[in-house]
TORDO-823328 format. One record per residue: residue in three letters; x, y, z of N, C-alpha, C in turn. Coordinates in steps of 0.2 Angstrom, whole numbers, plus 2048, in hexadecimal, padded with zeros to 3 digits. Layout:
BEGIN
ALAXYZXYZXYZ ...
END
This chain:
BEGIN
UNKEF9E9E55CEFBE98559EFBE9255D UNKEF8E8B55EEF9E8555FF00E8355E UNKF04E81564F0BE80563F0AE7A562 UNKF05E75564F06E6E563EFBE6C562 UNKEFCE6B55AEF6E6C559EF6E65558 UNKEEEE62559EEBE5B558EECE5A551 UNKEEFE54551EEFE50549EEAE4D547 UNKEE7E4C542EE3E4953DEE1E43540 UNKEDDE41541EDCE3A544EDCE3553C UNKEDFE3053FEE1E2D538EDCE27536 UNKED9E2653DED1E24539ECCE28537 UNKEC8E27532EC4E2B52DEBFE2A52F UNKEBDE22532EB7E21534EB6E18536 UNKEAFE1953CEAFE1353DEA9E10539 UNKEA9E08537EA7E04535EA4DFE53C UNKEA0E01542E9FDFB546EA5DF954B UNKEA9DF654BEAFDF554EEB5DF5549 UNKEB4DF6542EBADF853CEBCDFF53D UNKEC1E0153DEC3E0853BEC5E07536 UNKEC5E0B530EC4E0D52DECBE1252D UNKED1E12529ED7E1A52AED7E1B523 UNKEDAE21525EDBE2551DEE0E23518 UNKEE4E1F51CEE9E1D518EE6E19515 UNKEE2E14516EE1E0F510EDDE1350C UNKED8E1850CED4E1A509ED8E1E506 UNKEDDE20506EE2E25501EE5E214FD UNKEE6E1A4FEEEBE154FAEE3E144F5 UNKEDFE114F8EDBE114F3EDAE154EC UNKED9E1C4EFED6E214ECEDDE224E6 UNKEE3E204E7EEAE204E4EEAE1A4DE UNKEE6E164E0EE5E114DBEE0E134D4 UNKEDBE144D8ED3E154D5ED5E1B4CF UNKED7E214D1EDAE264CFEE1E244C7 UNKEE5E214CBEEAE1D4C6EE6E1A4C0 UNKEE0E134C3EDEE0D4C0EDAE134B9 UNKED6E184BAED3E1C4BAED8E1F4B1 UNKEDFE214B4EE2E254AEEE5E1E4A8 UNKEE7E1B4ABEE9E154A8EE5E134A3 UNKEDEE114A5ED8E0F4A1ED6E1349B UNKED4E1A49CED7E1E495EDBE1E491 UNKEE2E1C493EE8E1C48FEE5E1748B UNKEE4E1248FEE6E0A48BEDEE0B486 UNKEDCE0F485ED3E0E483ED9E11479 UNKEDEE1547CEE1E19476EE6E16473 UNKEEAE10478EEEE0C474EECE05471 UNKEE7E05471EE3DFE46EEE2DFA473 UNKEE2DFB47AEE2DF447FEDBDF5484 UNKED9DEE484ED3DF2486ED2DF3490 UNKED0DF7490ED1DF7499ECEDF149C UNKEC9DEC49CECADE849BED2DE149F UNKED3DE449BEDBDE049CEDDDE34A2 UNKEDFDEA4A2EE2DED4A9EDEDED4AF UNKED7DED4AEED4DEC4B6ED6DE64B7 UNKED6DE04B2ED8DD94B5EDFDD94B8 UNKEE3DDA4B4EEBDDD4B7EEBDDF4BE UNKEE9DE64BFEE7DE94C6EE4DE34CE UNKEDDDE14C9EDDDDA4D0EE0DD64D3 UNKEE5DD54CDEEADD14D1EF0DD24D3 UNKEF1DDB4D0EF9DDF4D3EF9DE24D9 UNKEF1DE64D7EF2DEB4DFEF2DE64E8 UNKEEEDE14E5EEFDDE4ECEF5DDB4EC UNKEFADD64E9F00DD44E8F03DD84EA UNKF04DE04E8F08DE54E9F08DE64F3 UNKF01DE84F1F02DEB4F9F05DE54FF UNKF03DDD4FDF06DDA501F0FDDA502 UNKF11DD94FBF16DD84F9F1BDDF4FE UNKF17DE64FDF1ADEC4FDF1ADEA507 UNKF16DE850AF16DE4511F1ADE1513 UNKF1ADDC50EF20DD850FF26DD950F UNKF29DDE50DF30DE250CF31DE4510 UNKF2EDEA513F2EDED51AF2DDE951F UNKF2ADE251DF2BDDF525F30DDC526 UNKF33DDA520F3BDD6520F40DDB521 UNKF3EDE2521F44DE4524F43DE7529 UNKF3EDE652DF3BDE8532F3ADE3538 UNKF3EDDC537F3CDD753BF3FDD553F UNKF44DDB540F47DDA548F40DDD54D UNKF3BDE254AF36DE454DF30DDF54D UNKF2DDDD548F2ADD8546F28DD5546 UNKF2FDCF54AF30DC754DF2EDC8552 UNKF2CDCF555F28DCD55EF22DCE55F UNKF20DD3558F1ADD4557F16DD2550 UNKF16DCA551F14DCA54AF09DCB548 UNKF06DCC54FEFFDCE54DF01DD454A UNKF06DDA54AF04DE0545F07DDF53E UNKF0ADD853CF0CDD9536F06DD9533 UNKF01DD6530EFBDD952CEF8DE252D UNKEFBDE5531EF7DEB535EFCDF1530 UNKEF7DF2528EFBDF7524EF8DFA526 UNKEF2DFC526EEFE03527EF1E0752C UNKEF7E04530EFBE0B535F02E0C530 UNKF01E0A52AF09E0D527F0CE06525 UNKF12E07524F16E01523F15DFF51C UNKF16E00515F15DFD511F1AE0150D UNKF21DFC509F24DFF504F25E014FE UNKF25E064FBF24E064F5F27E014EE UNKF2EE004F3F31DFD4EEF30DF34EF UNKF2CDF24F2F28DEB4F4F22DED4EF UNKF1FDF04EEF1BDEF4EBF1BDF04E3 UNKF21DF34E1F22DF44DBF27DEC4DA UNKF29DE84DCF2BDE44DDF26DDF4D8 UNKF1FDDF4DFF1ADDC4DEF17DDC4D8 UNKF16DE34D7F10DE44D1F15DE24CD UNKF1BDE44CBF1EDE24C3F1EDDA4C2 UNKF20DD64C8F20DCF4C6F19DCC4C5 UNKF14DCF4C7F0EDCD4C6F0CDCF4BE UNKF0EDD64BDF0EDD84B5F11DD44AF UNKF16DD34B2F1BDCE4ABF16DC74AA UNKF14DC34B0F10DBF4B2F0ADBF4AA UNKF06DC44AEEFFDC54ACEFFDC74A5 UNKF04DCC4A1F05DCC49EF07DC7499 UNKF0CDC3499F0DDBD496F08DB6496 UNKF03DB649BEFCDB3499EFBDB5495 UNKEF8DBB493EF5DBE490EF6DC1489 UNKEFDDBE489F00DC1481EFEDC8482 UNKF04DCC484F02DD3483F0BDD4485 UNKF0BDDA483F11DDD483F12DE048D UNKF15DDE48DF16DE0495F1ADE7496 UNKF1DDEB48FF20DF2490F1CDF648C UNKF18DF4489F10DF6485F0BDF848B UNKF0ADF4490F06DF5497F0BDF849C UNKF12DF949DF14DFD4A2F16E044A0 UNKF15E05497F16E0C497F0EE10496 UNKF09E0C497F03E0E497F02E114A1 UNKF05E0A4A3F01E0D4ABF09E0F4B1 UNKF0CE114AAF12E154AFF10E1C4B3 UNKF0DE214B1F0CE274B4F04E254B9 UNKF02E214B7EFCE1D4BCEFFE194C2 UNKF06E174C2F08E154C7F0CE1B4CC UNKF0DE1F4C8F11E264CBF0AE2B4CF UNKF07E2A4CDEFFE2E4D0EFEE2B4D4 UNKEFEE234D4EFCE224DBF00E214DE UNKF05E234DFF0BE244E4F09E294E7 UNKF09E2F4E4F0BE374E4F03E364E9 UNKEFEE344E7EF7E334EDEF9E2E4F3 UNKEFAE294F2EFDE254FAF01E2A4FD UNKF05E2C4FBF08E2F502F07E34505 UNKF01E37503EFCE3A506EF8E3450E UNKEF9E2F50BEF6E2B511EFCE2B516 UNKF01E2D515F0AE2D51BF08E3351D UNKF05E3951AF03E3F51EEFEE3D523 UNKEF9E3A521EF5E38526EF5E3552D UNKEFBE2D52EF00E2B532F05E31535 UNKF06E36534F0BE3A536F12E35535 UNKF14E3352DF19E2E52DF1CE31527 UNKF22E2D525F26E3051FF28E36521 UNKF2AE38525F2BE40526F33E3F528 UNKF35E45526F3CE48527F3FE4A52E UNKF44E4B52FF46E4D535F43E54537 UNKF48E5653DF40E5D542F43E6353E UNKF3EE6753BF40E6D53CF3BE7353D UNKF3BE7753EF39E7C541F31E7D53E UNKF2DE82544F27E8553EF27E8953A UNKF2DE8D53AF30E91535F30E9152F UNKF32E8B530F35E8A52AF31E86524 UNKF2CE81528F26E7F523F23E85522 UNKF22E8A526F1DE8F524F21E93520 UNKF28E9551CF2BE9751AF29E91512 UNKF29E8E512F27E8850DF1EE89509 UNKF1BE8E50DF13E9050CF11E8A50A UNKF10E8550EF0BE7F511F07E80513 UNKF00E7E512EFAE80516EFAE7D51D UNKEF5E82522EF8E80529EF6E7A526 UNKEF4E76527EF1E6F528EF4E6852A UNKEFBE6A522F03E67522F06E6A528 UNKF06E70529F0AE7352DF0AE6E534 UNKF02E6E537F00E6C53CF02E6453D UNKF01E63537F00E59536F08E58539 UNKF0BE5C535F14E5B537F18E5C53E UNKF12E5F542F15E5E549F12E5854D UNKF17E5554FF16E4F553F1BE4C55A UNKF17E5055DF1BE4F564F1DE55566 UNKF1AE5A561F1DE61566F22E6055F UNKF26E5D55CF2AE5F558F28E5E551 UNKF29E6354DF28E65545F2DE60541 UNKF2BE5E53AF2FE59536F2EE5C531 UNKF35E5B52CF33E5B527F2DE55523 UNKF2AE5A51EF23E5851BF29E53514 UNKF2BE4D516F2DE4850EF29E4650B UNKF24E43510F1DE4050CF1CE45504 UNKF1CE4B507F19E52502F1DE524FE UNKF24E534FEF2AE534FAF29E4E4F3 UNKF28E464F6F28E404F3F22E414EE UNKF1BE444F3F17E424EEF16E494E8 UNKF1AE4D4EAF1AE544E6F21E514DF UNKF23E4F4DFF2AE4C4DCF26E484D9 UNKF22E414D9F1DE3F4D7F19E424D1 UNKF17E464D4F0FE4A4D0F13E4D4C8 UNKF19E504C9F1CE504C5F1FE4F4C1 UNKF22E484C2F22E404BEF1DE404B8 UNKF15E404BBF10E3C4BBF0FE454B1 UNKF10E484B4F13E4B4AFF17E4E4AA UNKF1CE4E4ACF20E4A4A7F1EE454A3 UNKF1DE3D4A7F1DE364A1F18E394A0 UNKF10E3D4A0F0CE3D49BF10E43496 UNKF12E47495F15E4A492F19E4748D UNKF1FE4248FF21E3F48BF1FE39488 UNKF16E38489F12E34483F15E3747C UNKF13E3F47BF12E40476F1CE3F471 UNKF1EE3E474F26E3D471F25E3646B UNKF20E3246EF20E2D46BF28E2946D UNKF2AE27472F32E23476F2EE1C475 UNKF34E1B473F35E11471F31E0D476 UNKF2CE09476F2BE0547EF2FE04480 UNKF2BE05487F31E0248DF34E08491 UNKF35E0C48DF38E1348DF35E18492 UNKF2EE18492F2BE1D497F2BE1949D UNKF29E1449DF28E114A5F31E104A9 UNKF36E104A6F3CE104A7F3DE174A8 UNKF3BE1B4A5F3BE244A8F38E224AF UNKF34E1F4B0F2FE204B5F31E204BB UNKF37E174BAF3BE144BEF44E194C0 UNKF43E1D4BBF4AE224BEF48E274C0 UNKF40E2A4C0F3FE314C1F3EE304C8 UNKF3AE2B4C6F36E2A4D2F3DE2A4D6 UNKF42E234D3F47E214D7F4CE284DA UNKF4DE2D4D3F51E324D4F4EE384DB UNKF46E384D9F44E3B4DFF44E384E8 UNKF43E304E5F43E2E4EDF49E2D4EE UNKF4FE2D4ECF55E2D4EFF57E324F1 UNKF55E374F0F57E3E4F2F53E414F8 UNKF4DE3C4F7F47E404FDF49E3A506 UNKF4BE35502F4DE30505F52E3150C UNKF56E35509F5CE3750CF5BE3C513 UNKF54E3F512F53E45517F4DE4051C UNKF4AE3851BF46E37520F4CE35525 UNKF45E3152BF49E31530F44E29532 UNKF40E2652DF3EE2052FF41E1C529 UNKF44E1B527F48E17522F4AE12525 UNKF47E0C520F4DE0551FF52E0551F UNKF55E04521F5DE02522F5FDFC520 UNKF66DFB51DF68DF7519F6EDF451F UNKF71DFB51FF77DFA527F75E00529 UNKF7AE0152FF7AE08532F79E0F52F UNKF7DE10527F7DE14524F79E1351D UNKF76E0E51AF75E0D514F6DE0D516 UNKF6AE10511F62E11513F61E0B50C UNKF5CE0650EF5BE02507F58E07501 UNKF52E0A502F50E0F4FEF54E114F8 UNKF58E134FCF5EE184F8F60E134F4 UNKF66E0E4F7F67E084F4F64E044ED UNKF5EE054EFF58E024EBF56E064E5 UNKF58E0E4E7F56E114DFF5DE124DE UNKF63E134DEF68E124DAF69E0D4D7 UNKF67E074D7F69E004D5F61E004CF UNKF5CE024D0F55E034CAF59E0A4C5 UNKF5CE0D4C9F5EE134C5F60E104BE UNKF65E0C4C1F6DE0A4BEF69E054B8 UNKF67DFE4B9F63DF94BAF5EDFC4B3 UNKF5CE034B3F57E034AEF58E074A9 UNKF5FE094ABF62E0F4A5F67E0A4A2 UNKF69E034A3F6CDFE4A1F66DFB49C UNKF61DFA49EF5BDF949BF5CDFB494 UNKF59E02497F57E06492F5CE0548A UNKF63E0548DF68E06487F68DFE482 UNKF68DF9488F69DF2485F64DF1480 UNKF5CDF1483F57DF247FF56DF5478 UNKF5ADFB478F5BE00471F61DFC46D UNKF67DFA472F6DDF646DF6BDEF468 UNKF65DEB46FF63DE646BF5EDE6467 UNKF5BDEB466F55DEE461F50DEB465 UNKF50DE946AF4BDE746CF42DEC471 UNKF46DF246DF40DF8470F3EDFC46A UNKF3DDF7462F3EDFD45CF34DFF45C UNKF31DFC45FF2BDFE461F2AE04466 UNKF26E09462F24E10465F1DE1146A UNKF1DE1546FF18E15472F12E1646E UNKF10E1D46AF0AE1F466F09E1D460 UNKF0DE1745DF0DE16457F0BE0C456 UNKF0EE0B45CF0DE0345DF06E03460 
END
C-alpha cells in the first residue's frame, strides 16, 4: 500500500501557456448540467428556455465573481499583500454563499425586466442550483480543499470510498476527512427530494425556500467538521452563521407569505 500516494494534478491540461484545471472544468460542467435540467422544467411550465439561458449569462458570471468577492473580504488580511491572486479562482477560493448572494440579486433584477414571476423561475431552477453544487465541489476534491480535520486510513476505508477518494484525501502524509463528499452527497439528495416534491404541487416560492433550508441545514452541520472556514471571530465560522440566519430568514418567509396570501399560486397548476 502507498502510504503517501501522488495526488491528482489539478490541471487537466495545457492550452500553450494556459493551464487548464479541473476545478473550473467541474464548475462548468455543474452549470451546463444544471442549465440542462432547468431548461426541461421551464419547456413544462410554460416558460420558454429561452428566458433562462438569458438569465444564466448574466447570473453565472455575477455569481462566481460575486461568490470571489466574499471570500476575499474575509480573507483580506491574506489578500491585502497579495492582491495579483485575487482573480486566481481556479486554485479554489470561491464562496457559496457569495454567489447565491449574487445570482439571487441579479434574479429579482432580470426577472422584473422581464415581467415574470421571480418565485415562478426560482422554484423551476431550484434543484438545478443544488446539482451544481453537489458537481462543484467535486472541483474542492480536486484542489485537495474543503476537507475536514485528519483521520486515519482506517477509517475512510471503513466508509468503502474508492481508493482514489481515499488517496486524494491524503495530503502531507496525513488523511482528512472527505467534507467535499459529505456536502456534495447531502446535495445530490436535496436535488431529489425538490424534484420529488414538484409533484406535491407547494405554493410558489415554496420549493426553492426548501432549497434554501435543506442545503443551509447540511452546510451547517458539515461546516462545523472543516478545518478552512471563514471566521467571523475566533469561534464563530461565518458559514454556519449564514445558514442559521437563511434558515431562520426563509421559514419567516415562508409563513408571512402564506399569512399574507401572497403564495396562493401553485407550482403545477400556475
Amino acid at each position: 500500500m502507498d502510504t503517501n500516494p501522488t495526488p491528482i494534478n489539478p490541471i487537466a491540461f495545457q492550452l500553450g501557456p494556459i493551464s487548464v484545471h479541473w476545478y473550473g472544468i467541474i464548475i462548468g460542467l455543474g452549470a451546463l448540467l444544471g442549465l440542462y435540467l432547468a431548461t426541461q422544467e421551464c419547456k413544462k411550465r410554460g416558460i420558454s428556455p429561452d428566458i433562462l439561458v438569458d438569465l444564466v449569462l448574466f447570473a453565472l458570471p455575477i455569481a462566481i465573481i460575486s461568490a470571489r468577492i466574499y471570500y476575499v473580504l474575509f480573507e483580506w488580511s491574506y489578500y491585502k499583500n497579495h492582491l495579483i491572486q485575487i482573480p486566481a479562482i481556479w486554485n479554489g477560493g470561491i464562496a457559496i454563499h457569495g454567489g447565491l448572494i449574487g445570482a439571487i440579486l441579479t434574479a429579482i433584477i432580470f426577472t422584473r425586466k422581464r415581467k415574470i414571476s421571480f418565485w415562478k423561475l426560482a422554484d423551476i431552477t431550484a434543484p438545478s442550483i443544488l446539482l451544481g453544487q453537489a458537481i462543484g465541489r467535486w472541483g474542492n476534491f480536486m484542489n485537495q480543499e474543503a476537507h475536514g480535520g485528519p483521520v486515519s486510513r482506517a477509517f475512510l476505508e471503513s466508509l468503502h470510498l474508492p481508493t482514489f477518494i481515499i488517496n486524494q484525501m491524503n495530503i502531507n502524509g496525513t488523511y482528512y476527512h472527505p467534507t467535499f463528499l459529505y456536502e456534495s452527497l447531502w446535495s445530490l439528495v436535496g436535488v431529489v427530494l425538490l424534484i420529488s416534491l414538484r409533484k406535491i404541487n407547494l405554493r410558489r416560492g415554496e420549493l426553492f425556500l426548501t432549497y434554501l433550508i435543506w442545503y443551509s441545514i447540511g452546510r451547517f452541520i458539515i461546516e462545523g467538521m472543516r478545518t478552512d472556514s471563514l471566521m467571523l471571530t475566533s469561534h464563530l465560522r461565518i458559514a454556519q452563521v449564514i445558514s442559521i440566519v437563511i434558515i431562520l430568514v426563509s421559514i419567516s418567509l415562508n409563513l408571512f407569505r402564506r399569512i399574507k396570501g401572497f403564495s396562493t399560486n401553485r407550482y403545477l397548476t400556475d
